[in-house]
C-alpha positions in Angstrom: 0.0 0.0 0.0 0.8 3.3 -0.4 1.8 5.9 2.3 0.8 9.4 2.1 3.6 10.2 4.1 6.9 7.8 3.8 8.9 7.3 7.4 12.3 5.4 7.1 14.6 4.5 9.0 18.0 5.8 8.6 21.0 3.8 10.4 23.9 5.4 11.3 27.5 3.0 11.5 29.6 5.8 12.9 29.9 7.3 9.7 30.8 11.2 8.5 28.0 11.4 5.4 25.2 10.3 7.4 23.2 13.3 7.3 24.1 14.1 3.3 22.1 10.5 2.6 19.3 12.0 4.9 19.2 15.2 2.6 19.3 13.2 -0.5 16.4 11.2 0.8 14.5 14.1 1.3 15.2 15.5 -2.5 14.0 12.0 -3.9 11.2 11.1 -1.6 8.7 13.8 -1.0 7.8 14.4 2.3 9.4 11.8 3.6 9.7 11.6 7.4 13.6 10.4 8.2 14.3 8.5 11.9 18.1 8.6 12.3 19.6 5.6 14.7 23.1 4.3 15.4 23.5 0.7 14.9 24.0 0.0 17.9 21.4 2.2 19.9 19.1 -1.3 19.7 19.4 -5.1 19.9 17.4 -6.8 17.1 15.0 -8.0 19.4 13.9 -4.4 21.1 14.2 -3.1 17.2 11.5 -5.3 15.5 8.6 -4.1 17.4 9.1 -0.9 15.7 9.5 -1.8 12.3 6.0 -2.1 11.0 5.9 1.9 11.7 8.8 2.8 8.9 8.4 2.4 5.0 11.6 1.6 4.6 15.3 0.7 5.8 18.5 3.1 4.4 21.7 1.5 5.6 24.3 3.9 5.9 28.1 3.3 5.4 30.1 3.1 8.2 34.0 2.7 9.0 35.0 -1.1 9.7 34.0 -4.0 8.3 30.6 -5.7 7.6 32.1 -8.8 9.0 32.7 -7.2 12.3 29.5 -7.1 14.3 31.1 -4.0 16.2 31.3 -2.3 13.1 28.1 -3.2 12.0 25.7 -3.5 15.3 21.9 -4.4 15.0 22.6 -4.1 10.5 23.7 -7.7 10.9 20.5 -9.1 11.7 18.8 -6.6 9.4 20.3 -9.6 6.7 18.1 -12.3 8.4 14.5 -10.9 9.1 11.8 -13.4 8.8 9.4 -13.2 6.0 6.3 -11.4 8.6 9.3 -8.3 9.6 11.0 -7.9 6.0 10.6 -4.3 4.5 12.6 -2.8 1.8 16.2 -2.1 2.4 18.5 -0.1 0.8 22.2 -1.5 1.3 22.6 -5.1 2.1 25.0 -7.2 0.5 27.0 -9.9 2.8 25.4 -13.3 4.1 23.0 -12.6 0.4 25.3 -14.4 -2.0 28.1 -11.9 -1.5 31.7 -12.6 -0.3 34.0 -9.6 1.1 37.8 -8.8 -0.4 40.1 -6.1 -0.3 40.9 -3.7 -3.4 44.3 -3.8 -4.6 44.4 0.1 -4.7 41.8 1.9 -2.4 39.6 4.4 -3.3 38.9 7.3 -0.6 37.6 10.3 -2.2 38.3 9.2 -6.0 35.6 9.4 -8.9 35.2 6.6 -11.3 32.7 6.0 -14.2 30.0 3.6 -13.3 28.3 1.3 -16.0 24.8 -0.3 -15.3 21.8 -1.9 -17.1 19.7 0.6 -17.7 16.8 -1.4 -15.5 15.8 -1.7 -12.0 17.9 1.1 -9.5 18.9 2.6 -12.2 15.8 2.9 -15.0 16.0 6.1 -16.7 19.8 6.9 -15.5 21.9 8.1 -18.0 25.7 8.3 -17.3 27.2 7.9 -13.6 30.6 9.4 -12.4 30.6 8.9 -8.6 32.8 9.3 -6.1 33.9 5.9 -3.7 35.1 6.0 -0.2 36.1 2.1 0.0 39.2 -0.3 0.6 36.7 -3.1 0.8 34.3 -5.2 -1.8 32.3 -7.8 -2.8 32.4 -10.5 -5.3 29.7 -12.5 -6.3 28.9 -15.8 -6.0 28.0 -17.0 -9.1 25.0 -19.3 -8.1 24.2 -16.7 -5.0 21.0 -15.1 -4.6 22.6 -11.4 -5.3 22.7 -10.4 -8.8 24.7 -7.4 -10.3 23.2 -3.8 -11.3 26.4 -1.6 -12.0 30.2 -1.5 -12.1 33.5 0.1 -12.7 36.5 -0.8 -14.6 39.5 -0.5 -12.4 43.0 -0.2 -13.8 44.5 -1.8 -10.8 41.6 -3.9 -8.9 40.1 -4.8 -12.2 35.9 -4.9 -12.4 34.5 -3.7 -9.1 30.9 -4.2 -8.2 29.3 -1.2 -7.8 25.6 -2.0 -7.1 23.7 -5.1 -6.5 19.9 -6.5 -5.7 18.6 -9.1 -4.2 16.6 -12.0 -6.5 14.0 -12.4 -4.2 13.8 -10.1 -0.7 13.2 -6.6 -1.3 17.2 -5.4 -0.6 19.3 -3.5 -2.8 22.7 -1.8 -2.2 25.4 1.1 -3.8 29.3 0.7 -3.2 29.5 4.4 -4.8 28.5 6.9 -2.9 25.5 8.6 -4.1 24.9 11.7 -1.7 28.5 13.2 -2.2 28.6 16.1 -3.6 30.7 15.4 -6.5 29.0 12.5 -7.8 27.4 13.1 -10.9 24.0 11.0 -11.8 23.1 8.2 -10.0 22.3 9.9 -7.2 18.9 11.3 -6.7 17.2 9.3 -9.6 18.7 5.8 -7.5 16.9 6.8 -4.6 13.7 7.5 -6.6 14.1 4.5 -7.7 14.6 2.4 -4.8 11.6 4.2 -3.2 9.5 3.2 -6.2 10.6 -0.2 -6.0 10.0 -0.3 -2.0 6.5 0.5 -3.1 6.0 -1.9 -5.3 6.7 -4.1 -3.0 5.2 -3.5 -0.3 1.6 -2.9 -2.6 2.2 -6.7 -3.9 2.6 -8.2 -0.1 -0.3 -5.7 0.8 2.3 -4.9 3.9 0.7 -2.3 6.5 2.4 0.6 7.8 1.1 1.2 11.5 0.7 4.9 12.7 3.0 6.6 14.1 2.3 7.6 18.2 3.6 9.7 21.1 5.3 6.2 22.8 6.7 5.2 19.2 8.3 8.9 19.0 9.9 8.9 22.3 11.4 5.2 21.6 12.5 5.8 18.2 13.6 9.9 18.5 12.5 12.8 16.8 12.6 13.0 13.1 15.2 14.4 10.8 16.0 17.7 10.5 15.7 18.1 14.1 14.2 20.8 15.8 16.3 24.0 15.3 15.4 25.5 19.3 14.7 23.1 21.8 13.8 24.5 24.4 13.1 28.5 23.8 15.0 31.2 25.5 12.8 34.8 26.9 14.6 38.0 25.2 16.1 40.1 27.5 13.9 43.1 28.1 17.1 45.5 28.0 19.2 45.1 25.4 22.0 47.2 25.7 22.9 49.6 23.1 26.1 49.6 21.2 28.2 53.2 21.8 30.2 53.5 18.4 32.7 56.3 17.4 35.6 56.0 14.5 38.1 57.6 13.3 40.4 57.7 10.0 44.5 57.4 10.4 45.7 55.7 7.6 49.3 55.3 9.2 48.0 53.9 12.4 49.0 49.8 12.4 47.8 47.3 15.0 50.8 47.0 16.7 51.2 50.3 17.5 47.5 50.3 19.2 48.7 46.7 20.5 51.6 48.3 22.4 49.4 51.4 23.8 46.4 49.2 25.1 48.7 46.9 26.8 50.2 44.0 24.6 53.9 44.6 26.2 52.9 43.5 30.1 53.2 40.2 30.1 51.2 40.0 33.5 47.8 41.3 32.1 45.7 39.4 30.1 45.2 40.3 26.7 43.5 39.7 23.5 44.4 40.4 19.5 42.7 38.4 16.6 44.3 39.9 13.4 44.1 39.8 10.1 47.7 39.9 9.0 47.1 39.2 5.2 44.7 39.0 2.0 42.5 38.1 2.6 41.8 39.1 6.1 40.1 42.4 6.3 39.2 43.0 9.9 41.5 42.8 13.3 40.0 43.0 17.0 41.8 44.5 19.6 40.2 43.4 23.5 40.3 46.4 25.9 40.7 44.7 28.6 40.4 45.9 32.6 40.5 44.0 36.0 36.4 43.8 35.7 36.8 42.0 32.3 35.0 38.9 32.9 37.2 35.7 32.3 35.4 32.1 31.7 37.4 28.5 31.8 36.3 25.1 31.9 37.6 21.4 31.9 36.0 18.6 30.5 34.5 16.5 33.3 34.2 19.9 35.8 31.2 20.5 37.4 31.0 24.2 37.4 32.3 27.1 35.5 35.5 29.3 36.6 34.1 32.9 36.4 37.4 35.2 37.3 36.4 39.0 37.4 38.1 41.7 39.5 40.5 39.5 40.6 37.8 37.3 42.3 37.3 33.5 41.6 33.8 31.7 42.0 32.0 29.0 40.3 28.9 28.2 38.5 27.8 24.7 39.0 26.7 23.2 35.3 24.1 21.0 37.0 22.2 18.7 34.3 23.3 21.4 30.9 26.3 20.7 29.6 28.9 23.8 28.9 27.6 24.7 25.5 24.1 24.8 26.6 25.6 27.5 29.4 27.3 29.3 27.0 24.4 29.7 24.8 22.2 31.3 28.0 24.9 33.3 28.9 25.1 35.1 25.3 21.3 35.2 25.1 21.1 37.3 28.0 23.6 39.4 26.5 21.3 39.7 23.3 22.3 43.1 21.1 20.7 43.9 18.4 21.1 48.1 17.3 25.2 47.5 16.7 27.1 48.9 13.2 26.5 46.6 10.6 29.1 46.9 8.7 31.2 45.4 11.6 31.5 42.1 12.0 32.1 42.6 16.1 29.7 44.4 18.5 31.5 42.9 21.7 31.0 39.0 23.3 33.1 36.1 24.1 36.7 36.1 22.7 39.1 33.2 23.1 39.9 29.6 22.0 38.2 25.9 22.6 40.5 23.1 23.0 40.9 19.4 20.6 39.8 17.8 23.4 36.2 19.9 23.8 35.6 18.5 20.3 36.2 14.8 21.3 34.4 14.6 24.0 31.1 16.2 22.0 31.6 13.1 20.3 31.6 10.8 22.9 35.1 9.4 23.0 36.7 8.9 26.7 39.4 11.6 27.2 42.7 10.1 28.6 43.7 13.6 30.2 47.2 13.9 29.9 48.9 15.3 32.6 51.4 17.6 30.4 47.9 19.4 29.3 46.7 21.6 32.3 45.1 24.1 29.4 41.8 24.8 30.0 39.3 23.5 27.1 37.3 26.5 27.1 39.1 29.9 28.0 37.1 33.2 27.2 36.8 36.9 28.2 33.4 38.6 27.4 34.5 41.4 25.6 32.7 44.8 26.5 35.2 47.6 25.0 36.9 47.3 21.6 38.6 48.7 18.8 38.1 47.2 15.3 40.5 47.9 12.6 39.5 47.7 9.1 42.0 47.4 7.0 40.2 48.6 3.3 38.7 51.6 4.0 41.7 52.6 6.8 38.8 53.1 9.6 39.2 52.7 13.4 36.1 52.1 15.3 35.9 52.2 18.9 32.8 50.3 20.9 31.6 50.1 24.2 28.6 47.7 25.2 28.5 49.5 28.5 25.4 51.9 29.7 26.5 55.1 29.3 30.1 54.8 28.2 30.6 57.4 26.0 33.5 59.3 27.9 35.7 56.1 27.6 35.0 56.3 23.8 35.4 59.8 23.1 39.1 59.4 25.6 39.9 56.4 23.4 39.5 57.6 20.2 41.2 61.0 21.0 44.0 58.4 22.2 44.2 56.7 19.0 44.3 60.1 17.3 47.5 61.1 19.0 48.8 58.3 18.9 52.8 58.3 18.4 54.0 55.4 15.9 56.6 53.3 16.9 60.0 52.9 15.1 61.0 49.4 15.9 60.4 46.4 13.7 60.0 42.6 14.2 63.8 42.3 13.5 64.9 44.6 16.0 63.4 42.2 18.3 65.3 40.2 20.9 64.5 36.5 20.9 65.4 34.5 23.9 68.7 32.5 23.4 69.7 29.1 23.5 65.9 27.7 22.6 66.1 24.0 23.6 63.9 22.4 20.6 62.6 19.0 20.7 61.1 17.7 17.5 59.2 14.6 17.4 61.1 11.7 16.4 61.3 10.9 12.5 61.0 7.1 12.8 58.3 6.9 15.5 56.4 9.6 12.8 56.6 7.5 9.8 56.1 4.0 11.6 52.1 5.6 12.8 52.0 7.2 9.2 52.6 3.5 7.9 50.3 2.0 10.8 47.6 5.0 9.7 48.0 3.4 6.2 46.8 0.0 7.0 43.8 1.4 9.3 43.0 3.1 5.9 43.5 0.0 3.8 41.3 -2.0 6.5 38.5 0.3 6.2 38.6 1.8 9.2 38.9 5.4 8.0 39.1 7.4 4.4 41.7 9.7 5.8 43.5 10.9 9.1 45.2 13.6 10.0 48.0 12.6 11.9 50.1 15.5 14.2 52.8 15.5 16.5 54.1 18.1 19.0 57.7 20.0 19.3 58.7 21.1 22.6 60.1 24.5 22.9 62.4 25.3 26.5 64.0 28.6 26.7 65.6 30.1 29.7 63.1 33.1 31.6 66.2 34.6 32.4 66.8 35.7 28.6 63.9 37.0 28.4 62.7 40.9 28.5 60.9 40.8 31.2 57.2 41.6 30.7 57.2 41.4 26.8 58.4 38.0 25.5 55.5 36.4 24.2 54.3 39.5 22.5 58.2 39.7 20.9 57.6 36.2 19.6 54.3 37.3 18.0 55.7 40.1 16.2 58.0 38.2 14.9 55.8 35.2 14.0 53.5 37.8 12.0 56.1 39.0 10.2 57.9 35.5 8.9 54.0 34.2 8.5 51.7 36.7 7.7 48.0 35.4 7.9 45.0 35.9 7.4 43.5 34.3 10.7 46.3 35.5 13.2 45.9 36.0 16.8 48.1 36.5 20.0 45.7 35.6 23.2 47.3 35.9 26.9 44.5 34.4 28.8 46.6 33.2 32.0 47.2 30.5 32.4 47.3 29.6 28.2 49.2 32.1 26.0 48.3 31.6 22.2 50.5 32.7 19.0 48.9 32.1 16.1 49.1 32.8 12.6 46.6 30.6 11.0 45.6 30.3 7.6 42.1 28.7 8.1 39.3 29.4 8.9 36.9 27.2 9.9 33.7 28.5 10.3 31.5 31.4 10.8 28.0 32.5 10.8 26.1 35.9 10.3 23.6 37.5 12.4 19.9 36.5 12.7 17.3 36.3 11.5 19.3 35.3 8.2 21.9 33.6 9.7 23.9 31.6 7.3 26.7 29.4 8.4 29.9 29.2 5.7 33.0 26.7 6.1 35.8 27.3 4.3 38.1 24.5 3.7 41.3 26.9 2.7 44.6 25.6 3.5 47.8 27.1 1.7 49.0 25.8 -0.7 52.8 26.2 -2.9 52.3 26.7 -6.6 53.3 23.1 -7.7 50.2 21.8 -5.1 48.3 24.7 -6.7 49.0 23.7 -10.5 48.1 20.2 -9.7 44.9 21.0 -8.2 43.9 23.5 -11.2 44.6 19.8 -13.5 42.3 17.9 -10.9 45.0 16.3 -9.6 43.4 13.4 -8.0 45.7 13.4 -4.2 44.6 17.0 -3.7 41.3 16.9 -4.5 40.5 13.6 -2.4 41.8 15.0 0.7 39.5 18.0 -0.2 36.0 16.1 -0.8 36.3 14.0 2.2 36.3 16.9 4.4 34.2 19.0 2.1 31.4 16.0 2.4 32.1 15.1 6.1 31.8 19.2 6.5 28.2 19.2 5.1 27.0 16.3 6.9 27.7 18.6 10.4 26.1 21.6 9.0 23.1 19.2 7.7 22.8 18.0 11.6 22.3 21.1 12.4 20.7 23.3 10.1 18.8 20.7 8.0 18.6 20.4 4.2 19.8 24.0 2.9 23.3 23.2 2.6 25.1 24.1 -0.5 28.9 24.0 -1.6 29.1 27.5 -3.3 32.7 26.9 -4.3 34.7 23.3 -4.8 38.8 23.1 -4.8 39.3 26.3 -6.7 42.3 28.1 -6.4 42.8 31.4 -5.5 45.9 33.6 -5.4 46.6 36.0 -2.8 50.0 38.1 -3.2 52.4 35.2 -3.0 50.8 32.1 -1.4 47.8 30.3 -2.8 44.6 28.6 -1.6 42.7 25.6 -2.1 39.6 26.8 -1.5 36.2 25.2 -1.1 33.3 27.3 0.5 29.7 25.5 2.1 26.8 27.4 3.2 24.3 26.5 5.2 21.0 28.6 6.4 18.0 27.8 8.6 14.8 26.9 7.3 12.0 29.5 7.7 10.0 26.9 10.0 12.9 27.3 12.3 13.6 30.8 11.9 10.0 31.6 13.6 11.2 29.3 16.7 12.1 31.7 20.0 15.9 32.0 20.2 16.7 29.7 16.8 18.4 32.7 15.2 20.7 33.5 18.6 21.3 30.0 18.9 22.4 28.5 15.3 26.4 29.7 15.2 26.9 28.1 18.4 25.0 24.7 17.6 27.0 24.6 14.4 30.2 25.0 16.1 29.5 22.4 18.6 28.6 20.1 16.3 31.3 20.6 14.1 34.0 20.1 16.9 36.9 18.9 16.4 37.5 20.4 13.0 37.4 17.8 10.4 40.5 19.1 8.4 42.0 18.0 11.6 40.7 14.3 11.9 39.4 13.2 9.3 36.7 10.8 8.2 34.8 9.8 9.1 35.3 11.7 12.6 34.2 9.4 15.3 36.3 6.2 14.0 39.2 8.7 12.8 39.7 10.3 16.7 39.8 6.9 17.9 42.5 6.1 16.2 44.5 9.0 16.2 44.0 8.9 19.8 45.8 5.5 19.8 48.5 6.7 17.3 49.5 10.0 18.5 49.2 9.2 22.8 48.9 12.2 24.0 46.2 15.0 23.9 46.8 17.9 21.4 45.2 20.5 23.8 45.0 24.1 22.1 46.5 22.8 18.7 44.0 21.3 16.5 41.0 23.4 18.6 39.7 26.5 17.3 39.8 30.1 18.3 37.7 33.4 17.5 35.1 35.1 19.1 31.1 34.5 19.3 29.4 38.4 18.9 26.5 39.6 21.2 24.7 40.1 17.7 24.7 36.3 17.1 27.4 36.0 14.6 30.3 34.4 15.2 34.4 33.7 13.1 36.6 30.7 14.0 39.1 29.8 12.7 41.5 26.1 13.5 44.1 26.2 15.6 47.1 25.7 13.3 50.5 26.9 12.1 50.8 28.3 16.2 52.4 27.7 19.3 51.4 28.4 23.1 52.4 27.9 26.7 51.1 27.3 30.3 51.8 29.7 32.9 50.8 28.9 36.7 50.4 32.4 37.2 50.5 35.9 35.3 53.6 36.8 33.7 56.9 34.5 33.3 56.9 31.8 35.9 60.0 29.2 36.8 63.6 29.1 35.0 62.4 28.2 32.0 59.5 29.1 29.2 58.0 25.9 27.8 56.0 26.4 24.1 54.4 23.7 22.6 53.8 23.6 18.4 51.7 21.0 16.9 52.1 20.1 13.2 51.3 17.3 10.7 49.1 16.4 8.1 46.2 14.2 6.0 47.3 10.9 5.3 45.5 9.3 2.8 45.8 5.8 0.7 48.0 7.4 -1.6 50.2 8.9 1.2 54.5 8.9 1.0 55.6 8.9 4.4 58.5 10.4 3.4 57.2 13.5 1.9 54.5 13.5 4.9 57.6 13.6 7.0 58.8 16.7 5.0 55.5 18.0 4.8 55.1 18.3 8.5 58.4 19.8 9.1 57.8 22.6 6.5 54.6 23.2 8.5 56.9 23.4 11.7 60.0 25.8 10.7 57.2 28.3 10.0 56.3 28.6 13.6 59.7 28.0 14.5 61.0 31.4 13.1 59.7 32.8 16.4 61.9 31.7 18.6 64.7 32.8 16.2 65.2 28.8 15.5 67.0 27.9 11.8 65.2 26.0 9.6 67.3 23.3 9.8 66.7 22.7 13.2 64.0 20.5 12.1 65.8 18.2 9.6 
């Protein structure tokens, strides 16, 4: 019989594309209602009394193996319903006349041609090119009950099965991947297909679809795309206003105002996010005072640090968990009247750990003593200055009542301000850095051991990184202006777009970034746009512009595990407005791919959806997945194993989150930082971390991985006045 709404049932193995197959759905099936599970949320037996209320069955990839019942939960016994529980499935193949193998060459991110018969899932599909994520397949049996729809022609594994259906139960299955974004026909005309077929079906066993309830609901969860506001916030009834003056000095840089406001005392906190280069267009400078609120926070404590005027208390969490206390505390801080054209009114400035990231995805931290960092550290910004660097404007803002004389003071400031005469090379750099890079055979053997988890299955890519220690003697120091020093001259040797310098005791940040990972613009139109954007040299940038198959793998993977978070989040109005074109900026290039994702208008008229989307984004989204990998769950776990120790502020994010409800992040890359017990240089000697490494993929060298990572390093390096063949 027919439906006049369709309900499947989508199951989830832990992979990175989930919701992208979810989204496709929708496109092919109208108004279809999706239920999203894991595979192993339910045991077969608690599962079957709920199958008569879905349509259908999507099984959705997953890392692992299908002949590893960890890898593949309840989807096992999906293969051996009895005849009164069988509904159409889509992706089944093992224990139906199929037996698993290992490609010769894998094929993570890669495109290939697909051929087919014109019948069945693919009736009325003209030409495929799709794009497979697999080191695994199956051969068929030739007297099994699993017959062949489609294929690829392989120069190294040969004739790879690339669809199949079952003779007689209601199951067919893709190898290709038909909801990423670069595959090209059979992709939405499949899924018609299969759902016409499911009808079918399910007309000729005259199988009955029971109604959905209230008790079914709160067994099975809420359908796809979730609700956008859970629980809604009440506006603050006074909203602060915005003060706002500017002025125009051309010749006035951000280090000079840097230096007036502050950035030379090493004992007082302080907080610069810069943009250094094209690009980059705006830089924030914090004003910070002694009432400047400061917020930290460890995964697994029970409160929140709150440290203002020098006084330390705590705000138990209780039952929300720190995101859902972020998100209060911002609503009550709800602006609205601020300049436009300024990306920053005021709000929280700072940086969220790796580890914030892994533990949103439900992966046991093995805190590591060598990381005291706190995984959240923020100051709620009330007085700024915003430089923007096209039209030469300084703006000054205040989001306290009836601060006006501060402005007008700081602005006349910034007027008379004297410029100084020294440079980044003028600097003094502590002597006699001790420098401790990780060790080149340990490196390459986890590359190698990455390799195989990639050949198994297990993941389509990793990012593997190490750490270099960095020990330098306090007593060489300048006192009160080190870290600052090292910035200057970090900014200068590595100009970036996404630089920052935070002092936000006890963690001190350099940075000078060339991501950025995500940001959002204010309600009620918020859209949220990733930028996958690393720098490139001009040989990676003239293979890309040939399609160079490396470079743009390790780009779709993350490009299509990026708009599977933003689909979890914001639901099906996700679009990539720009794939793995280059762009040239002065002398360094970028491969750049940009996705977009907005809020329905449904969810747009939900109290506090608007206020709350940048921040549900970013959570979700945590840790980045140019940092991991894909898919991100399986890919953590493994890096975890690989790497043993935590990565702390490297491989996190930093940025601010605006009292308007916008919000710029960008990773946590191509820096270095430190832990002080207390304000200002502490003990006989400065210790600086820098994290670097890289995506490892099938077609990998672990040599030039090895020099990849080291490159990376000596950019950071140049800091502390190191050569750059201290890292051979």
């Amino acid at each position: 019989m027919t439906l006049e709404i369709p309900r499947l049932l989508l199951i989830d193995s832990y992979d990175s594309f989930t919701h992208n197959l979810a989204a496709l759905c929708r496109q092919a099936i109208p108004n279809v209602l999706i239920t999203i599970i894991k595979n192993d949320d339910f045991e077969i037996g608690n599962l079957l009394p709920y199958l008569p209320y879905f349509s259908a069955i999507i099984v959705g990839p997953g890392p692992g193996s299908p002949e590893v019942s960890e890898d593949v939960g309840v989807v096992r016994d999906l293969w051996k319903l009895k005849d009164h529980d069988l509904l159409p499935i889509f992706g089944l193949a093992i224990e139906n006349g199929a037996i698993l193998k290992r490609l010769k060459a894998v094929k993570h991110g890669l495109m290939s041609s697909v051929h087919h018969r014109s019948m069945d899932l693919f009736d009325a599909v003209g030409s495929v090119r799709a794009v497979r994520y697999h080191s695994l397949h199956v051969k068929l049996k030739e007297d099994g009950e699993v017959e062949e729809l489609a294929w690829a022609h392989d120069e190294e594994n040969g004739k790879v099965v690339m669809a199949i259906r079952h003779k007689y139960l209601p199951f067919w299955a893709v190898q290709y991947h038909p909801e990423s974004v670069c595959t090209e026909g059979g992709g939405v005309q499949v899924l018609r297909n299969f759902w016409r077929l499911a009808q079918t079906w399910t007309k000729k066993k005259d199988r009955s679809i029971m109604n959905w309830n209230e008790e079914v609901g709160r067994i099975m969860g809420k359908f796809w795309p979730y609700p956008t506001a859970p629980a809604p916030l009440s506006t603050p009834n006074d909203r602060p206003a915005v003060i706002v003056s500017s002025l125009l000095r051309p010749e006035i840089t951000v280090v000079d105002a840097c230096e007036a406001f502050g950035a030379s005392n090493e004992s007082s906190r302080f907080a610069l996010l810069e943009s250094a280069s094209q690009p980059g267009r705006y830089s924030i400078l914090a004003c910070i005072s002694s009432s400047t609120l400061q917020i930290t926070y460890r995964v697994g404590d029970e409160s929140v640090t709150l440290t203002k005027n020098d006084q330390v208390s705590y705000e138990t969490l209780g039952l929300q968990d720190i995101w859902s206390w972020l998100g209060k505390f911002m609503h009550s801080r709800a602006v609205e009247d601020g300049s436009p054209q300024l990306p920053f009114w005021g709000g929280l400035v700072g940086c969220l750990s790796y580890e914030l990231g892994v533990h949103s995805l439900h992966i046991p931290l093995c805190r590591d003593s060598t990381n005291m960092h706190p995984d959240v550290n923020f100051i709620f910004v009330e007085r700024s200055i915003v430089f923007d660097s096209h039209t030469k404007r300084v703006f000054v803002q205040s989001l306290k009542p009836d601060d006006h004389s501060w402005v007008a003071r700081t602005v006349e400031r910034l007027e008379n301000l004297p410029l100084s005469s020294s440079s980044a090379s003028d600097l003094a750099i502590c002597p006699n850095p001790t420098i401790t890079i990780p060790n080149k055979n340990r490196y390459i053997s986890n590359i190698q051991q990455a390799k195989e988890h990639l050949y198994a299955g297990d993941s389509y890519e990793l990012c593997l990184t190490a750490q270099t220690q960095i020990s330098i003697p306090s007593s060489g120091c300048k006192v009160g202006s080190a870290s600052w020093q090292r910035y200057k001259k970090l900014r200068k040797a590595n100009p970036a777009p996404h630089s920052a310098y935070l002092r936000l005791h006890p963690t001190t940040l350099l940075s000078s970034s060339p991501e950025r990972f995500l940001s959002y613009s204010r309600p009620p139109d918020s859209i949220c746009t990733v930028r996958k954007a690393p720098y490139i040299t001009r040989s990676v940038a003239e293979k890309a512009l040939i399609g160079n198959p490396k470079e743009v793998a390790e780009n779709l993977m993350i490009v299509d595990l990026i708009r599977h978070d933003l689909h979890g989040v914001v639901g099906e109005d996700v679009e990539v407005k720009q794939f793995c074109s280059v762009e040239e900026y002065e002398t360094v290039w970028q491969l750049v791919s940009v996705i977009e994702g907005r809020l329905c208008d449904r969810a747009h008229s939900i109290s506090g959806a608007g206020d709350q989307l940048g921040w549900r984004v970013l959570k979700e989204s945590l840790p980045p997945g140019s940092m991991t990998g894909a898919p991100k769950k399986r890919s953590v776990e493994i890096l975890q194993q690989l790497e043993s120790q935590e990565r702390g502020i490297y491989s996190g994010v930093f940025g601010y989150w605006c009292v308007g409800g916008s919000g710029d992040w960008s990773v946590t890359i191509r820096s270095c930082f430190k832990y002080d017990e207390s304000a200002g240089c502490s003990g006989s000697r400065e210790e600086w971390v820098i994290g670097a490494g890289g995506a490892i993929t099938a077609l990998s060298d672990p040599a030039s991985e090895w020099d990849e990572m080291t490159t990376k390093l000596q950019s950071v390096l140049r800091a502390f006045g190191a050569l750059s063949s201290s890292a051979d």
